[in-house]
PyMOL CGO cylinders between C-alpha atoms (Angstrom):
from pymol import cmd
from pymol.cgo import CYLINDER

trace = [
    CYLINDER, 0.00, 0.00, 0.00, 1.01, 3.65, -1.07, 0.3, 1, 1, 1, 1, 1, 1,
    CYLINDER, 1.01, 3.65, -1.07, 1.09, 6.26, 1.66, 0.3, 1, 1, 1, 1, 1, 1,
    CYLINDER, 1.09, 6.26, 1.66, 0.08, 9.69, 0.86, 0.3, 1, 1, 1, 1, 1, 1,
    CYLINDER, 0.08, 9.69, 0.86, 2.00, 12.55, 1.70, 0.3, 1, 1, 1, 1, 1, 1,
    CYLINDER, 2.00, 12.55, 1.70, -0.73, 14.67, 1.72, 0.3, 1, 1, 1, 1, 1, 1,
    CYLINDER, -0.73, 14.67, 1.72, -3.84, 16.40, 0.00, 0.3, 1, 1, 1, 1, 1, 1,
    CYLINDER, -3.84, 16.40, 0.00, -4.52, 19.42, -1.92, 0.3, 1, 1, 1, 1, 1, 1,
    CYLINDER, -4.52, 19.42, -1.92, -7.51, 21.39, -2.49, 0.3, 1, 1, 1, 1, 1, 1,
    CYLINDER, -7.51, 21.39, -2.49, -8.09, 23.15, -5.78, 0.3, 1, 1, 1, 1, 1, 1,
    CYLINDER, -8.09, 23.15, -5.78, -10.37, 24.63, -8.20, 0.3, 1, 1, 1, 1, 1, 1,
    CYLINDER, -10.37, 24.63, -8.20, -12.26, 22.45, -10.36, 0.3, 1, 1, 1, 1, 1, 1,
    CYLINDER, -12.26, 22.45, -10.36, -11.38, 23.58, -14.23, 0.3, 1, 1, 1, 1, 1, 1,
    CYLINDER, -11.38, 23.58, -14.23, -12.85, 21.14, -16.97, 0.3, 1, 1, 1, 1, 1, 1,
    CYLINDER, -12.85, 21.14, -16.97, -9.61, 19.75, -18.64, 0.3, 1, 1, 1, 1, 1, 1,
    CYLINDER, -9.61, 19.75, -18.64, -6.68, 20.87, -16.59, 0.3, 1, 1, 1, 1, 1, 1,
    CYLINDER, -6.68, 20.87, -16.59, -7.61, 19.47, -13.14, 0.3, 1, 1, 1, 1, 1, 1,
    CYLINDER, -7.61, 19.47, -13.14, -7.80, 15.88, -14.10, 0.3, 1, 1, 1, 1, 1, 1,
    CYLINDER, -7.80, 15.88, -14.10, -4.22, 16.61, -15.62, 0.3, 1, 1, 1, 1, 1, 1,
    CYLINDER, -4.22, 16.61, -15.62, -3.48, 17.73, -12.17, 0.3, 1, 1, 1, 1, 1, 1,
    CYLINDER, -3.48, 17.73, -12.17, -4.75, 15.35, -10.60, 0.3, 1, 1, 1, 1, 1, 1,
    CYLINDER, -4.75, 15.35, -10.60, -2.24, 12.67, -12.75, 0.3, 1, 1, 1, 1, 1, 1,
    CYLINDER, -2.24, 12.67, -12.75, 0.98, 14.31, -12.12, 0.3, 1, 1, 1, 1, 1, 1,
    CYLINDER, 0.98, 14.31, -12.12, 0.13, 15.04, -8.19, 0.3, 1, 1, 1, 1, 1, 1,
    CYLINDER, 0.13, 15.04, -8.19, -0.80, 10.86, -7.84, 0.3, 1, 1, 1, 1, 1, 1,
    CYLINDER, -0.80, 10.86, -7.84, 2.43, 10.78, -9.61, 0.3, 1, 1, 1, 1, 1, 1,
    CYLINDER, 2.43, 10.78, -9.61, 4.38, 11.93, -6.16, 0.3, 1, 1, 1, 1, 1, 1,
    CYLINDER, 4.38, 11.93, -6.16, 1.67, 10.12, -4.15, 0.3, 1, 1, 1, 1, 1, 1,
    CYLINDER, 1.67, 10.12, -4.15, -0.31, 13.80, -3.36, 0.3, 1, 1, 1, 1, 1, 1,
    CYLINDER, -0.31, 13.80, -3.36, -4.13, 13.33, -2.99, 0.3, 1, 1, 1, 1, 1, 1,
    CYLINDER, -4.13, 13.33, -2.99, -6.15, 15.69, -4.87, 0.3, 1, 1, 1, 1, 1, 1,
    CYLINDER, -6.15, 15.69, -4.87, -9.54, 17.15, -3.83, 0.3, 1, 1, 1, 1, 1, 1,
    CYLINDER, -9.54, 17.15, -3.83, -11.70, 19.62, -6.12, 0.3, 1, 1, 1, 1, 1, 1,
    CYLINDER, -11.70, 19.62, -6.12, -13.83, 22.15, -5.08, 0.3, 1, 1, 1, 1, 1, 1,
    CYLINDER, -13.83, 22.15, -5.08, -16.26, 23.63, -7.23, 0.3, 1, 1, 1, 1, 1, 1,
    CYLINDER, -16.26, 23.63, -7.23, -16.60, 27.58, -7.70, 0.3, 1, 1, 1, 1, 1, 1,
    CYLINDER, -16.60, 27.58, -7.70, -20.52, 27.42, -6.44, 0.3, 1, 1, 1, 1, 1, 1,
    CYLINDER, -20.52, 27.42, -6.44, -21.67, 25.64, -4.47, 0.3, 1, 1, 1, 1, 1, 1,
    CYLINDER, -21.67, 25.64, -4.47, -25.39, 23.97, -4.78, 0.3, 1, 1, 1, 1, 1, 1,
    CYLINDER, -25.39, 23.97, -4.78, -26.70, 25.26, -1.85, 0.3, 1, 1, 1, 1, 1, 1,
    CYLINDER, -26.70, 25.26, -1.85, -26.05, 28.94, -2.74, 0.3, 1, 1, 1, 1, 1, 1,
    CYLINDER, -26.05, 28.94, -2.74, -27.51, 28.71, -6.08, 0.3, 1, 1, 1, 1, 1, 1,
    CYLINDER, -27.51, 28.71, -6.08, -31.20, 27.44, -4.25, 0.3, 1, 1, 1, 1, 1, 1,
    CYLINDER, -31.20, 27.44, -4.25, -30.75, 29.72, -1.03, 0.3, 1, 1, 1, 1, 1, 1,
    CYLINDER, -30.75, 29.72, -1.03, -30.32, 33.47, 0.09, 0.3, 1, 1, 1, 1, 1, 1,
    CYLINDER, -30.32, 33.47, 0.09, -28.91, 33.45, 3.63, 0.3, 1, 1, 1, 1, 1, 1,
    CYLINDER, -28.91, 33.45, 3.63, -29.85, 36.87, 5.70, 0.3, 1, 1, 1, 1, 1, 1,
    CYLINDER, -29.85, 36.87, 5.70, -29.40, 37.81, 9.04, 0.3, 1, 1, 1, 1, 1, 1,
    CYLINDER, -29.40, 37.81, 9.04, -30.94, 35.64, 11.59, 0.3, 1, 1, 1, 1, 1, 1,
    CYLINDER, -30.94, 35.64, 11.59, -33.75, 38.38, 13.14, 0.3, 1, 1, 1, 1, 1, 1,
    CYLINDER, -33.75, 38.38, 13.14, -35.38, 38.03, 16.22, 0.3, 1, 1, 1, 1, 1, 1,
    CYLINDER, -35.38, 38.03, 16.22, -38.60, 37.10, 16.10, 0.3, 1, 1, 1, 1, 1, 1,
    CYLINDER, -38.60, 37.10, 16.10, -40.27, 40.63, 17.27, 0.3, 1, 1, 1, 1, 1, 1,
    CYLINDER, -40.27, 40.63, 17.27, -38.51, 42.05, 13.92, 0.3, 1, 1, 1, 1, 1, 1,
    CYLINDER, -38.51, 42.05, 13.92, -40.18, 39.93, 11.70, 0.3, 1, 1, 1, 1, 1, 1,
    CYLINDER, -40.18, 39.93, 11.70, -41.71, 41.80, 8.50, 0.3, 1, 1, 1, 1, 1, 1,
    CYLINDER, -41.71, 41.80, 8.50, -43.93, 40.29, 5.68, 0.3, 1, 1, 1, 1, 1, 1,
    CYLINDER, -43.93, 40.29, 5.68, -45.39, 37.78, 7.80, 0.3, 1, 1, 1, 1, 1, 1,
    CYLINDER, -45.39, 37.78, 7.80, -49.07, 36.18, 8.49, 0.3, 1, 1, 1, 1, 1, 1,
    CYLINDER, -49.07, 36.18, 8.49, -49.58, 36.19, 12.19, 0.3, 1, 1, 1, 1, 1, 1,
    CYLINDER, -49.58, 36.19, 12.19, -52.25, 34.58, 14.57, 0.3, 1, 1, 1, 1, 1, 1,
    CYLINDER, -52.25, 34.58, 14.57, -53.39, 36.41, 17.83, 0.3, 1, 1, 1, 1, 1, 1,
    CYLINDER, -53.39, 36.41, 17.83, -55.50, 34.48, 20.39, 0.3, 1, 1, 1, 1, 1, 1,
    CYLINDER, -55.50, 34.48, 20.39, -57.95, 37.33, 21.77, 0.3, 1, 1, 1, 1, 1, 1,
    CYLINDER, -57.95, 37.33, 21.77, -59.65, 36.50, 25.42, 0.3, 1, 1, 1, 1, 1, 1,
    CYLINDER, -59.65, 36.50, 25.42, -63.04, 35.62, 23.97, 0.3, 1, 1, 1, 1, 1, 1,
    CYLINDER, -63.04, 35.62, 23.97, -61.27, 32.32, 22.78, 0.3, 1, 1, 1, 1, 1, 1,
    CYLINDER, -61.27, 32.32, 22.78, -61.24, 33.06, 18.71, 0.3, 1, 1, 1, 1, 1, 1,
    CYLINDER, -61.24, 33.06, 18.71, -57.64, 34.27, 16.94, 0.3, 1, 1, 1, 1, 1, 1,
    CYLINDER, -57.64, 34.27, 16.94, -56.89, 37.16, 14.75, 0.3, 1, 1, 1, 1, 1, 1,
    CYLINDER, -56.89, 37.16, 14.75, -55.28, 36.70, 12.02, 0.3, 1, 1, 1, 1, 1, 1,
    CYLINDER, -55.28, 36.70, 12.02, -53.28, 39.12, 10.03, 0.3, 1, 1, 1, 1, 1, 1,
    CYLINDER, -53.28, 39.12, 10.03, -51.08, 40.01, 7.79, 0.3, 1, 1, 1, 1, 1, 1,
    CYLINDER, -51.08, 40.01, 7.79, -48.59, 42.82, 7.82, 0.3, 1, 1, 1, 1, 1, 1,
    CYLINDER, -48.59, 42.82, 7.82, -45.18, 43.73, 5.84, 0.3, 1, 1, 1, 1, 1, 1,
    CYLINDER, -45.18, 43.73, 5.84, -44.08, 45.95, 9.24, 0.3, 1, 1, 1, 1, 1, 1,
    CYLINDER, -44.08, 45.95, 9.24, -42.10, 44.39, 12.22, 0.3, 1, 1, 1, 1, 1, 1,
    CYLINDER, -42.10, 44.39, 12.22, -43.99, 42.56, 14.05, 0.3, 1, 1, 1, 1, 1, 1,
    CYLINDER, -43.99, 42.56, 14.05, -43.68, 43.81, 17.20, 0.3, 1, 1, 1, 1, 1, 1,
    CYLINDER, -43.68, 43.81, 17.20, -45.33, 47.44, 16.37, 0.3, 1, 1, 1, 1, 1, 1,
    CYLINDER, -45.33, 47.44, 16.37, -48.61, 45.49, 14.73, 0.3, 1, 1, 1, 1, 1, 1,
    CYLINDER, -48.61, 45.49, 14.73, -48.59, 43.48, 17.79, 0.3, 1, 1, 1, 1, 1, 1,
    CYLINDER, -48.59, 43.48, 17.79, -48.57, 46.57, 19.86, 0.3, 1, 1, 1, 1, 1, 1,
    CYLINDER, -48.57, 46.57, 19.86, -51.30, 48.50, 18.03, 0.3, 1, 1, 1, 1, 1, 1,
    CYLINDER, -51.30, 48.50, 18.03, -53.55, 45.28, 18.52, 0.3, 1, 1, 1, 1, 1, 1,
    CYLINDER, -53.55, 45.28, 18.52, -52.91, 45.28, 21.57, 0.3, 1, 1, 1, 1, 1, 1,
]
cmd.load_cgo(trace, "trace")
């Protein structure tokens, strides 16, 4: 069995990498390649993590005293069209 000395990480480019890839298994150097986008950012935008009082654009549910709910819908924070319920 063939130790490795180590591993690199590098850029995927159609063509060259693989070529890479040969000469570095050449000197026993594992070869990793990361891709320039990743999946994940293509099908998400990550934001700021908000508290929950500073939500805006939201449908929200208030349980009144008489038992029902009032349901709403506002593109404010929250917490000011919770107040003016209120």
């Amino acid at each position: 069995m063939v130790q490795t000395l180590g591993f690199i990480s590098i850029k995927y480019i159609r063509g060259a990498s693989k070529k890479f890839k040969h000469i570095a298994n050449r000197y026993n150097i594992g070869t990793v390649f990361k891709m320039r986008h990743a999946l994940k950012n293509s099908l998400m935008k990550m934001g700021p993590i908000r508290a929950p009082q500073e939500t805006v654009n939201c449908i929200y549910s208030i349980p009144c005293e008489c038992g029902r709910s009032y349901i709403g819908e506002t593109s404010r924070p929250w917490a000011i069209r919770f107040r003016e319920h209120r």
